[in-house]
DSSP file (Angstrom, degrees, kcal/mol; ACC not computed):
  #  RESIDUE AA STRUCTURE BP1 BP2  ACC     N-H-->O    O-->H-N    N-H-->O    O-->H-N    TCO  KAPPA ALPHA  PHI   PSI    X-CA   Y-CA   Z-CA
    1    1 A X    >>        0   0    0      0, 0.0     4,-1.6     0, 0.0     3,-0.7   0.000 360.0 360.0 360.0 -48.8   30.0   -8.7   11.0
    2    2 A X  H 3>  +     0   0    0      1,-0.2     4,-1.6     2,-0.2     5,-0.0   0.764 360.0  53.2 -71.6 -16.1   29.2   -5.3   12.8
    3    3 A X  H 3> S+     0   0    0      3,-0.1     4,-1.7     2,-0.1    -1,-0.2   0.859 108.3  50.7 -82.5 -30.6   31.9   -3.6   10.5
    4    4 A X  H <> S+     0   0    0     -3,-0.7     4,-2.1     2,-0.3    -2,-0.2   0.638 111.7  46.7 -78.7 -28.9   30.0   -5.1    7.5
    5    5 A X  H  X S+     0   0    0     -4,-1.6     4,-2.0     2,-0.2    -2,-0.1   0.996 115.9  49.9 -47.8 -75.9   26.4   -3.6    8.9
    6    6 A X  H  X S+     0   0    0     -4,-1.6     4,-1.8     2,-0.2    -2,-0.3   0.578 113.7  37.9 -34.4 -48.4   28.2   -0.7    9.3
    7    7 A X  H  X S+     0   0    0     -4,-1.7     4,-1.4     2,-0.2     5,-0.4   0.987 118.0  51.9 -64.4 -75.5   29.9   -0.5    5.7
    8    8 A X  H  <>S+     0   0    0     -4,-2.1     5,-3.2     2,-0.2     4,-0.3   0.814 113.8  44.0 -39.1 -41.6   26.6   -1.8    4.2
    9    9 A X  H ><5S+     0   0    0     -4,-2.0     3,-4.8     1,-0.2    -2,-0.2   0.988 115.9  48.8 -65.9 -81.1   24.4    1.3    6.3
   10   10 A X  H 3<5S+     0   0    0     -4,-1.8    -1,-0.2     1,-0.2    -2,-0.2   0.614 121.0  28.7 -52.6  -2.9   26.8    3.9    5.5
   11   11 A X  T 3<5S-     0   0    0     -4,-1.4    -1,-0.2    -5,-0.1    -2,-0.2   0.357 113.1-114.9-116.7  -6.0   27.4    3.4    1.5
   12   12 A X  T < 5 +     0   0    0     -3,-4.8    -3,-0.2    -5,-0.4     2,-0.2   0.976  50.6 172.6  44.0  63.9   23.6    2.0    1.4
   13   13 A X      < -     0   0    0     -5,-3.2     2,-0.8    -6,-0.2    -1,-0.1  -0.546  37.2-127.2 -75.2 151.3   24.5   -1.5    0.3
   14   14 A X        -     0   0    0     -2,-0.2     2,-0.3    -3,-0.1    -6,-0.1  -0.842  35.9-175.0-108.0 133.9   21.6   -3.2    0.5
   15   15 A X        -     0   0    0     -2,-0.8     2,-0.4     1,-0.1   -10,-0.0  -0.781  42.1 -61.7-114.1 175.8   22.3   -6.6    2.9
   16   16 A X        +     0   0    0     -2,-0.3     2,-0.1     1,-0.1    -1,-0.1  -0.434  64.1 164.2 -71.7 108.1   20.0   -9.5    3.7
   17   17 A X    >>  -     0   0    0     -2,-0.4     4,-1.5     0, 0.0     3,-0.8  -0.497  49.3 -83.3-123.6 160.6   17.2   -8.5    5.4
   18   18 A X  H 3> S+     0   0    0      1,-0.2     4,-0.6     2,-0.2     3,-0.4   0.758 116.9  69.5 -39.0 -45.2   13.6  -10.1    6.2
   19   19 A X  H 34 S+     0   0    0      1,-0.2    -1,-0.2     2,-0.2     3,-0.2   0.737  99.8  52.9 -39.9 -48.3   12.1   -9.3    3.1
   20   20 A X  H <4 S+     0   0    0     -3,-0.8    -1,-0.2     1,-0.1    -2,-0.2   0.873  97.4  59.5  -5.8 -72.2   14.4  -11.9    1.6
   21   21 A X  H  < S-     0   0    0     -4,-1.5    -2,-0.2    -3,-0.4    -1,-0.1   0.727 135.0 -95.6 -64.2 -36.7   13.5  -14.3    3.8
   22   22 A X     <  -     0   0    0     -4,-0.6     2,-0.2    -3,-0.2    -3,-0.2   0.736  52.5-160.7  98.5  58.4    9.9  -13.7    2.2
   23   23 A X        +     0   0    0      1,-0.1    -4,-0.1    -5,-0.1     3,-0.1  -0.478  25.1 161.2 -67.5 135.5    8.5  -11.1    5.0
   24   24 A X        +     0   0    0     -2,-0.2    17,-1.4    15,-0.0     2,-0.6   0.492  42.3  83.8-129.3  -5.1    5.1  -10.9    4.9
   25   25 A X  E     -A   40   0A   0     15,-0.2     2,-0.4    16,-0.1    15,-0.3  -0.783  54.2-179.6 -87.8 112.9    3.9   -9.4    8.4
   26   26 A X  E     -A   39   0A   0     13,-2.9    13,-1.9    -2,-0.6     2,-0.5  -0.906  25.7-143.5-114.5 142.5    4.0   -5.6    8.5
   27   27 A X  E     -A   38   0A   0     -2,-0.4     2,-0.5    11,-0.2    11,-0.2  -0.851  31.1-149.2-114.8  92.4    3.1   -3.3   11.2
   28   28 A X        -     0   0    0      9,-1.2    76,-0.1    -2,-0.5    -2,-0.0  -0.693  15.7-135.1 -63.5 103.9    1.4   -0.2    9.6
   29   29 A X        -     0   0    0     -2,-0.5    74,-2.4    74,-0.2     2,-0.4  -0.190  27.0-136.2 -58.1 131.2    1.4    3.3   10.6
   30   30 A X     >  -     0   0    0      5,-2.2     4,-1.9    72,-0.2    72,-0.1  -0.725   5.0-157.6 -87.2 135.3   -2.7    4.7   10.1
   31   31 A X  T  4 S+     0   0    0     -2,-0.4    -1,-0.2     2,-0.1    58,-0.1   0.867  92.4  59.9 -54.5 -51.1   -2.4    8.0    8.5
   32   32 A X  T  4 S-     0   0    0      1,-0.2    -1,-0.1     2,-0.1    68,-0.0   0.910 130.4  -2.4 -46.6 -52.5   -6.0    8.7   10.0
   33   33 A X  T  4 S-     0   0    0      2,-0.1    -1,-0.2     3,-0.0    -2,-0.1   0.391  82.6-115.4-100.0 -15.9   -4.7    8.1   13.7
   34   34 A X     <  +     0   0    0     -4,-1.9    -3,-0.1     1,-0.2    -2,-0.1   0.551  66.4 142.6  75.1  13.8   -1.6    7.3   14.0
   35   35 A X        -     0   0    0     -6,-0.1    -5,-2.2     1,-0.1     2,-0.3  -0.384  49.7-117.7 -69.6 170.0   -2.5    3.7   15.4
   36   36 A X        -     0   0    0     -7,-0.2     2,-0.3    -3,-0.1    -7,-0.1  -0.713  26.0-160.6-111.3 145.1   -0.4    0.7   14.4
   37   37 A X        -     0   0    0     -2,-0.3    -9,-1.2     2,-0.0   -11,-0.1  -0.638  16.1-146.5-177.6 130.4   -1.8   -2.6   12.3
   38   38 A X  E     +A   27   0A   0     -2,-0.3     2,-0.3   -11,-0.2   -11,-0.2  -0.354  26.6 171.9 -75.5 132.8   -0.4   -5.9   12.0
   39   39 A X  E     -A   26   0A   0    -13,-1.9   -13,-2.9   -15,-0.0     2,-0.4  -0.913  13.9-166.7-129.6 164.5   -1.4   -6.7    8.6
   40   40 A X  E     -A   25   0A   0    -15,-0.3   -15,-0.2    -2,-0.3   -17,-0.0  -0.949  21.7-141.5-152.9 121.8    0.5  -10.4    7.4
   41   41 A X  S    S+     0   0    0    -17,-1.4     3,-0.3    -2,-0.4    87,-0.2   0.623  95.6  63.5 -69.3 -31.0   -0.2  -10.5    3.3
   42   42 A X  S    S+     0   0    0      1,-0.2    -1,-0.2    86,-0.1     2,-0.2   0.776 105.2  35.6 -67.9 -40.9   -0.7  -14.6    4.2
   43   43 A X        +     0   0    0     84,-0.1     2,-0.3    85,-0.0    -1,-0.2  -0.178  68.3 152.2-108.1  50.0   -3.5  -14.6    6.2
   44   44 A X        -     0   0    0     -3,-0.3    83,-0.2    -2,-0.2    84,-0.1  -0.675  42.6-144.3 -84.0 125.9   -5.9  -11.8    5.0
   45   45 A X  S    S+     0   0    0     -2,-0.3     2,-0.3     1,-0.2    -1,-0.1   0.694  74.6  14.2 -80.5 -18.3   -8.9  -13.3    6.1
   46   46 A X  S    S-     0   0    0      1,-0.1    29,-0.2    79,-0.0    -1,-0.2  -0.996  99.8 -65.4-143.8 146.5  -10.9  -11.8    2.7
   47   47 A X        -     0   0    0     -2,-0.3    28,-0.6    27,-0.1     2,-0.3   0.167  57.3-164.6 -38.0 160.6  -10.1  -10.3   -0.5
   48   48 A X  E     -b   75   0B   0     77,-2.5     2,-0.6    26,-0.2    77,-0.3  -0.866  18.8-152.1-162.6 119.6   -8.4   -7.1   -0.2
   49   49 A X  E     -b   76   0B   0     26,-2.4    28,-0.9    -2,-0.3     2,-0.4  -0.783   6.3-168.3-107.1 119.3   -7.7   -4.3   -2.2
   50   50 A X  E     -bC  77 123B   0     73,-4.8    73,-1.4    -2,-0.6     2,-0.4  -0.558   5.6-167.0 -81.4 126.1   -4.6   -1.9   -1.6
   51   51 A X  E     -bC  78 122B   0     26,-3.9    28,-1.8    -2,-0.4     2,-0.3  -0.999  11.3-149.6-110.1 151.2   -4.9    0.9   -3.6
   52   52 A X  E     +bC  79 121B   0     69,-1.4    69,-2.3    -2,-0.4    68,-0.8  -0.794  28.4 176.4-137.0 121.2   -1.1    2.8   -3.4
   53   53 A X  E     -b   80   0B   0     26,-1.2    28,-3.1    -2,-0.3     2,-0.3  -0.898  14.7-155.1-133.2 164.9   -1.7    6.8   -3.8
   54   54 A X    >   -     0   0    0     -2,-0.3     3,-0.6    26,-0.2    28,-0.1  -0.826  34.6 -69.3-131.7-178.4    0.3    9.8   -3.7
   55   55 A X  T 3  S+     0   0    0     -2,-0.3     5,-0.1     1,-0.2     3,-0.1  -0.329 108.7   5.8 -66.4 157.6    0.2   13.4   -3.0
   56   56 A X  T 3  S+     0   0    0      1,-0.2     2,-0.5     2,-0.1    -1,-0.2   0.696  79.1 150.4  24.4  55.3   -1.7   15.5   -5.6
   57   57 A X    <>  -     0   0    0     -3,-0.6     4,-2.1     1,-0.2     5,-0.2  -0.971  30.8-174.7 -74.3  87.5   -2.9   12.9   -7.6
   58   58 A X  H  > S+     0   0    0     -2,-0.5     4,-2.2     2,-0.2     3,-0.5   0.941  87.1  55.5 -85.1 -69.6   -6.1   13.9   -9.1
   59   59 A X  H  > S+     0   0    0      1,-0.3     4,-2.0     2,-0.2     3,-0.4   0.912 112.9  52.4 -33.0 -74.7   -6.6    9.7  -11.0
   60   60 A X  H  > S+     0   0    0      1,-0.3     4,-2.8     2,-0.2    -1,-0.3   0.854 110.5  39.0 -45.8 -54.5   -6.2    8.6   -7.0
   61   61 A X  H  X S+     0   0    0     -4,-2.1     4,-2.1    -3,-0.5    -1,-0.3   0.944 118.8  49.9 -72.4 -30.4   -8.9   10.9   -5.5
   62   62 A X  H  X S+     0   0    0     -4,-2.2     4,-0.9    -3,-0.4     3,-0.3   0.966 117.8  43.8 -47.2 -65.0  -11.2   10.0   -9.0
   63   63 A X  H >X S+     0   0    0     -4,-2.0     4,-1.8     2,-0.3     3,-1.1   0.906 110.8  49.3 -45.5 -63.0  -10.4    6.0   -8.2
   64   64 A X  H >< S+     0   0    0     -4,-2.8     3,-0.7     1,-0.3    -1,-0.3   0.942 110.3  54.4 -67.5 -29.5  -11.0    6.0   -4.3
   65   65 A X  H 3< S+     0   0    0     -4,-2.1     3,-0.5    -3,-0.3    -1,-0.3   0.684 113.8  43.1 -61.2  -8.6  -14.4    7.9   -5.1
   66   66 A X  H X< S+     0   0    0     -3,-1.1     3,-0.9    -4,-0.9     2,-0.4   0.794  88.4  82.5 -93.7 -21.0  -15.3    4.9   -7.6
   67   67 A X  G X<  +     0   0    0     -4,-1.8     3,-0.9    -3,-0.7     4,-0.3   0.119  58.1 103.8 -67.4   6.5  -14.3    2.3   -5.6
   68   68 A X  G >  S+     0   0    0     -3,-0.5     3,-1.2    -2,-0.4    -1,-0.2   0.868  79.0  64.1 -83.1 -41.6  -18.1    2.4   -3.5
   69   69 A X  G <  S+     0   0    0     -3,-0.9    -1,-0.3     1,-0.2     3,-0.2   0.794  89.5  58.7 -63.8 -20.6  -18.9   -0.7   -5.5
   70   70 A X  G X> S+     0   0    0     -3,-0.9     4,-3.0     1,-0.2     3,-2.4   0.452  77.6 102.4 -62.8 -14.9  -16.2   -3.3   -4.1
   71   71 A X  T <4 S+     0   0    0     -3,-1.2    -1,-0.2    -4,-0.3    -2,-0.1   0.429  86.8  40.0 -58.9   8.3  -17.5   -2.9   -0.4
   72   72 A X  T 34 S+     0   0    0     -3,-0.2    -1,-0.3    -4,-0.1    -2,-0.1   0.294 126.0  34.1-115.0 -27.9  -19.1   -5.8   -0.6
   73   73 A X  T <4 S+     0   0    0     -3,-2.4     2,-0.3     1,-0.1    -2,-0.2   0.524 119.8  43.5-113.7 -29.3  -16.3   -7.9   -2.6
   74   74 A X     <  -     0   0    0     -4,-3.0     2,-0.4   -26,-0.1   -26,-0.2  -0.845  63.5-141.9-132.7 160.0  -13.1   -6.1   -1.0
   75   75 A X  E     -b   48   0B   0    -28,-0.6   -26,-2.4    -2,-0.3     2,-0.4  -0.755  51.0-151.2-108.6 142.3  -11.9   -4.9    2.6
   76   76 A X  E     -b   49   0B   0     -2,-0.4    24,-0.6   -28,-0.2     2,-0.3  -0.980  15.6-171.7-128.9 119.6  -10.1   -1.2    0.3
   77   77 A X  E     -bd  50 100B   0    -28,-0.9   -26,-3.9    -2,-0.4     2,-0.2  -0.985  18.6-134.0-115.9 158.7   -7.4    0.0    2.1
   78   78 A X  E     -b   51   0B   0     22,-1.9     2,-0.3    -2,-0.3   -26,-0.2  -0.522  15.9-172.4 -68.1 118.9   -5.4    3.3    1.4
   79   79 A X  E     -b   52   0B   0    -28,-1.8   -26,-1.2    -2,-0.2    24,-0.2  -0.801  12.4-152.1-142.1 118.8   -1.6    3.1    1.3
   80   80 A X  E     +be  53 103B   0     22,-1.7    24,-3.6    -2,-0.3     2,-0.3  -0.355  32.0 164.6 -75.0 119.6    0.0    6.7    1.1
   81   81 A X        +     0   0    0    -28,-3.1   -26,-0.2    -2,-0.2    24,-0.1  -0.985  42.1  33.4-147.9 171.1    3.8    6.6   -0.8
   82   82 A X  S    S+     0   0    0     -2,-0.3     2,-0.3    22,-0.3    -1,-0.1   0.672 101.6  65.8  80.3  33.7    6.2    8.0   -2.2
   83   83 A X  S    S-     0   0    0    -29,-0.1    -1,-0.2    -3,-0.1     5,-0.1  -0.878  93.0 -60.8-173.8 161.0    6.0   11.4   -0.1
   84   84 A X     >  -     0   0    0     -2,-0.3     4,-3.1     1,-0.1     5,-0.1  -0.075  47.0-116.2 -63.9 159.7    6.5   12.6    3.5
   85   85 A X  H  > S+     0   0    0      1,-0.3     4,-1.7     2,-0.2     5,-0.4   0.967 116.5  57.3 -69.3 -36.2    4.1   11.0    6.3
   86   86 A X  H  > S+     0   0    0      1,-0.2     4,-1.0     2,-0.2    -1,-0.3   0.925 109.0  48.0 -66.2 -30.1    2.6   15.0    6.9
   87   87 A X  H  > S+     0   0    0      1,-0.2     4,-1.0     2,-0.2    -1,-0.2   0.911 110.8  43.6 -76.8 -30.0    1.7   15.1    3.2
   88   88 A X  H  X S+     0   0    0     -4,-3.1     4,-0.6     2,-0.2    -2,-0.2   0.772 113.8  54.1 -59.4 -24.6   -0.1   11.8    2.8
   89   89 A X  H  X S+     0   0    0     -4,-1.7     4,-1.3     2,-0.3    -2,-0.2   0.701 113.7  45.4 -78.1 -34.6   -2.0   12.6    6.3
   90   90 A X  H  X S+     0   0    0     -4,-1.0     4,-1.8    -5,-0.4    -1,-0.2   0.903 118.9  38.8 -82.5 -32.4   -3.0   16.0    4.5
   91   91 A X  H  < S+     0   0    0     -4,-1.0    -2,-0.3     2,-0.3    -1,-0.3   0.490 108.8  57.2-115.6 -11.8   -4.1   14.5    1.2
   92   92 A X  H ><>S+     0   0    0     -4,-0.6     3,-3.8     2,-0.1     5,-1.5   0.867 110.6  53.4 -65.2 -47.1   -5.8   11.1    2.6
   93   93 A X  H ><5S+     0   0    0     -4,-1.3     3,-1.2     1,-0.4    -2,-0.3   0.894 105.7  48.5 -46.2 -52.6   -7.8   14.0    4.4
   94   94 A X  T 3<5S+     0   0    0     -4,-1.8    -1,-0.4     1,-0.3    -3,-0.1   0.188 102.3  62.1 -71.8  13.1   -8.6   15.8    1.0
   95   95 A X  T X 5S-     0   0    0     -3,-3.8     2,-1.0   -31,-0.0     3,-0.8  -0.330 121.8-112.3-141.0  51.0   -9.8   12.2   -0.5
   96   96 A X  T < 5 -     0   0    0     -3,-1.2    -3,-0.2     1,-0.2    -2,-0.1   0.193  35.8 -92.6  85.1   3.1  -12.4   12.5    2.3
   97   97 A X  T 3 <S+     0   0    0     -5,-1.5    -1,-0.2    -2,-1.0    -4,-0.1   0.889  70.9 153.8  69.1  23.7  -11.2    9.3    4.9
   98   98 A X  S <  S+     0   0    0     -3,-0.8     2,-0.2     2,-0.1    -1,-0.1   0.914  70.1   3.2 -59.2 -36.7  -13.9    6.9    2.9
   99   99 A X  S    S-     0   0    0      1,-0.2   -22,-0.1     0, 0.0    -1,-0.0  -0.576  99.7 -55.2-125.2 168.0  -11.3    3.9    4.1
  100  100 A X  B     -d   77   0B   0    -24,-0.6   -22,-1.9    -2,-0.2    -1,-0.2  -0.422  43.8-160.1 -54.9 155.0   -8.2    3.0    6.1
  101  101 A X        +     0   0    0    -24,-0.2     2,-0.3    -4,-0.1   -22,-0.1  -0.687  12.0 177.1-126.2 166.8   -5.3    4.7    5.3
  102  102 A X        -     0   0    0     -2,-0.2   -22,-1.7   -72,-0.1     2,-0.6  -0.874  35.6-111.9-152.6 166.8   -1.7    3.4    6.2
  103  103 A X  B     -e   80   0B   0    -74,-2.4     2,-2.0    -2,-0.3   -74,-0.2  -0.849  37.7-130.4 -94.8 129.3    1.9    4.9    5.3
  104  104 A X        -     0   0    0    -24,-3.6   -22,-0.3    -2,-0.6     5,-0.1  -0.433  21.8-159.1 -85.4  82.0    3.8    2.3    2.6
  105  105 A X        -     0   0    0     -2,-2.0   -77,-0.0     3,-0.1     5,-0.0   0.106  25.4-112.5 -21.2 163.4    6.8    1.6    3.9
  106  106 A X  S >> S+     0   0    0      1,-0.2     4,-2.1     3,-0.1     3,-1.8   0.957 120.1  56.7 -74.3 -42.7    9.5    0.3    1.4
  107  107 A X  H 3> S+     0   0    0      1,-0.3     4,-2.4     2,-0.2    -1,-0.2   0.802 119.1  30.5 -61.3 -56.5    9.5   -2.9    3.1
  108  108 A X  H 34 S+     0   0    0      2,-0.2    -1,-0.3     1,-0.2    -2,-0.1  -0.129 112.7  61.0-101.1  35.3    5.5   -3.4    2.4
  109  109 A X  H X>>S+     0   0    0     -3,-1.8     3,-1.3    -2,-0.1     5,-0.9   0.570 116.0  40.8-131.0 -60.6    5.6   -1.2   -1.0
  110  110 A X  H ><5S+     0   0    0     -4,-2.1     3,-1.6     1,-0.3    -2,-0.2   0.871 112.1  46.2 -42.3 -60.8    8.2   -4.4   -2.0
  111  111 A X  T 3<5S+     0   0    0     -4,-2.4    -1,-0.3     1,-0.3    -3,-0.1   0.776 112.8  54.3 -79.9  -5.9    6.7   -7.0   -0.7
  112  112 A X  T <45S-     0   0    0     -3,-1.3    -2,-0.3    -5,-0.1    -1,-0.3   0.654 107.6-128.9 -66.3 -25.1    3.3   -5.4   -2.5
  113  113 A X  T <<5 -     0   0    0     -3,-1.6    -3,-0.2    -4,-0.6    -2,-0.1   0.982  35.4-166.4  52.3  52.6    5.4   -5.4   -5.5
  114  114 A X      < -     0   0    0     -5,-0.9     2,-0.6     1,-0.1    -5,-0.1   0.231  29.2-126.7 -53.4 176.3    4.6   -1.9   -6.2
  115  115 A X    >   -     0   0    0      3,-0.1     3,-1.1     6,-0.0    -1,-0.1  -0.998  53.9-112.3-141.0 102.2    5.5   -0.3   -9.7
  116  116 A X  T 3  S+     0   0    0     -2,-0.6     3,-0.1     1,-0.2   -35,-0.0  -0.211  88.2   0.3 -41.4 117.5    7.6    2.8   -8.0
  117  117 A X  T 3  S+     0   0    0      1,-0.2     2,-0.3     0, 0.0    -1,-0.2   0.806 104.4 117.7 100.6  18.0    6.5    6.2   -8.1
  118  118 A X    <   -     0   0    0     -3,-1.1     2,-0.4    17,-0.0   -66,-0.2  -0.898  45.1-163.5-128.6 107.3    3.0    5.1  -10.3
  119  119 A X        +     0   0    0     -2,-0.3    17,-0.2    15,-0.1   -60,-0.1  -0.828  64.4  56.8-134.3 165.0   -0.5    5.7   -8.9
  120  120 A X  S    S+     0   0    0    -68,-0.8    15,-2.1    -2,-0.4     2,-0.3   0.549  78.6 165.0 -58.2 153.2   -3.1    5.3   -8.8
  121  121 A X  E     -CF  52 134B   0    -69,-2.3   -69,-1.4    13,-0.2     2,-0.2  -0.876  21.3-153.8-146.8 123.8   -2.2    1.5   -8.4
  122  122 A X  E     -CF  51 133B   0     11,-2.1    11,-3.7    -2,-0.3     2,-0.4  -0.644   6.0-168.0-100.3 151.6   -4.4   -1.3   -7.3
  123  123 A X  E     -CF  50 132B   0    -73,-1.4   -73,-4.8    -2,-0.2     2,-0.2  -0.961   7.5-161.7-149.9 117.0   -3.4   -4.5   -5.7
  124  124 A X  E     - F   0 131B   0      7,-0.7     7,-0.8    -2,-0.4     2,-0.4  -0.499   2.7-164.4 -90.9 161.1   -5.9   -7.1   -5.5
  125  125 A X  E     + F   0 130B   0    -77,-0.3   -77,-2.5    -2,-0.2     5,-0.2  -0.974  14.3 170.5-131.4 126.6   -5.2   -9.9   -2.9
  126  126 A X  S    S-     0   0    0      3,-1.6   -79,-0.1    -2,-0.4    -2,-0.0  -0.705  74.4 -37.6-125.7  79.6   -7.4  -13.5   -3.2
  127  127 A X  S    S-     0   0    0      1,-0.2     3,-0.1   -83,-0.2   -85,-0.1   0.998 127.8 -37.7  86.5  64.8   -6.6  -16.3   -1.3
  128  128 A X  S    S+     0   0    0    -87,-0.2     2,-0.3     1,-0.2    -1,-0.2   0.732 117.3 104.5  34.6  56.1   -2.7  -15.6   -1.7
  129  129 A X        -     0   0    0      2,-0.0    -3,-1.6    -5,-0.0     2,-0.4  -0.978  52.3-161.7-162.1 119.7   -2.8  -14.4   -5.1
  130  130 A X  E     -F  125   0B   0     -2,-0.3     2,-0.4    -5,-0.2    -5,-0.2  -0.813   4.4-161.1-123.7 163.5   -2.5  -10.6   -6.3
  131  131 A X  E     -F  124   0B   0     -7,-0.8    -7,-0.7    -2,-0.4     2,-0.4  -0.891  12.8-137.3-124.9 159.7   -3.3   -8.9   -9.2
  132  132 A X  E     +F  123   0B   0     -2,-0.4     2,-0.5    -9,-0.2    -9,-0.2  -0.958  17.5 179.0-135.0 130.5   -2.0   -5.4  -10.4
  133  133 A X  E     -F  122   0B   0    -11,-3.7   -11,-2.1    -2,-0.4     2,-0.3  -0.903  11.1-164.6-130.4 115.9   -4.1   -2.1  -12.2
  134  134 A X  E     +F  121   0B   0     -2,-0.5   -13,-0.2   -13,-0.2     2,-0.1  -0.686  49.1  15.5 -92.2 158.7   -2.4    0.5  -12.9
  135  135 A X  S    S-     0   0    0    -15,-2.1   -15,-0.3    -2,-0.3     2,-0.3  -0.353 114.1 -30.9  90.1 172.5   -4.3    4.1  -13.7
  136  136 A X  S    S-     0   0    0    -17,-0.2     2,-0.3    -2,-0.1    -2,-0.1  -0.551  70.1-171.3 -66.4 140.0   -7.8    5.1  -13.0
  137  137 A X        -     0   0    0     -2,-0.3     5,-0.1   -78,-0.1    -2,-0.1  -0.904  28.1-108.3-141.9 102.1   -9.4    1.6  -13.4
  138  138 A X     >  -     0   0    0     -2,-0.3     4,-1.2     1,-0.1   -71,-0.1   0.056  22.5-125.7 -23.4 161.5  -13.8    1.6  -13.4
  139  139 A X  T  4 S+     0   0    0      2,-0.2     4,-0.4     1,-0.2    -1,-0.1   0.360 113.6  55.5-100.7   7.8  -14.9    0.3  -10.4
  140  140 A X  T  > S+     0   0    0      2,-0.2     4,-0.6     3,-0.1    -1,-0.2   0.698 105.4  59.0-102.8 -24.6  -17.2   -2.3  -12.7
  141  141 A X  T >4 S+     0   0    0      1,-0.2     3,-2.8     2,-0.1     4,-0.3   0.971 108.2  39.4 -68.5 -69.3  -13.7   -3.3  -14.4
  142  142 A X  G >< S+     0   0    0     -4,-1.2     3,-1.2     1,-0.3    -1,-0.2   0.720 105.5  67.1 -62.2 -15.6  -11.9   -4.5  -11.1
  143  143 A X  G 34 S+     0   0    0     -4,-0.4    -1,-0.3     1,-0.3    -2,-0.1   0.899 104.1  48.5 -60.9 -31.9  -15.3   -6.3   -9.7
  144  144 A X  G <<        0   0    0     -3,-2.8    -1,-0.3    -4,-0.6    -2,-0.2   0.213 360.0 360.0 -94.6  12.8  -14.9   -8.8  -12.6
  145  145 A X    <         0   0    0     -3,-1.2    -1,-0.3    -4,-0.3    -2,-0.1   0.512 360.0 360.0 -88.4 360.0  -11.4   -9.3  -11.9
């Protein structure tokens, strides 16, 4: 078994991992602070909307400034991908720190069922149920969702 880790690590096989299993508990680094937070995709006590941004992404910084109408409807958090953790930390800072921030792991990008390497992208969560917007989306579109 440990030669087979090994084999799998070095050639980047991918082998059977939690996320399999149907991980849903993530422990997220905050861009703002660097603090840690268990978020578990099963129990989100209220809707919740991830929006998934990147660096220089001009649609993302439009989107998190429209988003002022869901505070009421949504818990919005931020999750920085697809770039290094010092460039999402710089660019969460440039889209002014309205919300939480987190770094997306692959592991929680996956189990988001992310669209790779396409932002802005929103991912509603209701009562263990998601939805997906990709693009700039009005913030009067996604309320009626």
């Amino acid at each position: 078994m440990k030669f087979a880790l090994l084999f799998g690590f070095l050639i980047g096989v991918a082998l059977p991992n939690d996320l399999a299993r149907g991980q849903t508990s993530f422990s997220l680094l905050s861009l703002k602070d660097a603090s840690i937070r268990k978020i578990d995709l099963e129990m989100l006590s209220k809707p919740t909307l991830f929006m998934i941004f990147q660096p220089n992404c001009s649609a993302c910084h439009l989107q998190v400034r429209d988003l002022q109408c869901l505070k009421n409807k949504y818990e919005v958090i931020l999750i920085g991908a697809y770039s290094s953790e010092s460039s999402l930390r710089q660019e969460y800072r440039r889209m002014g720190r309205s919300y939480e921030s987190y770094l997306g792991e692959d592991a929680f990008l996956k189990a988001l069922n992310a669209k790779q390497g396409l932002t802005p992208e929103l991912i509603m969560y209701k009562k263990k149920k998601s939805q997906h917007l990709l693009g700039l989306t009005p913030c009067t579109e996604i309320a009626q969702k």
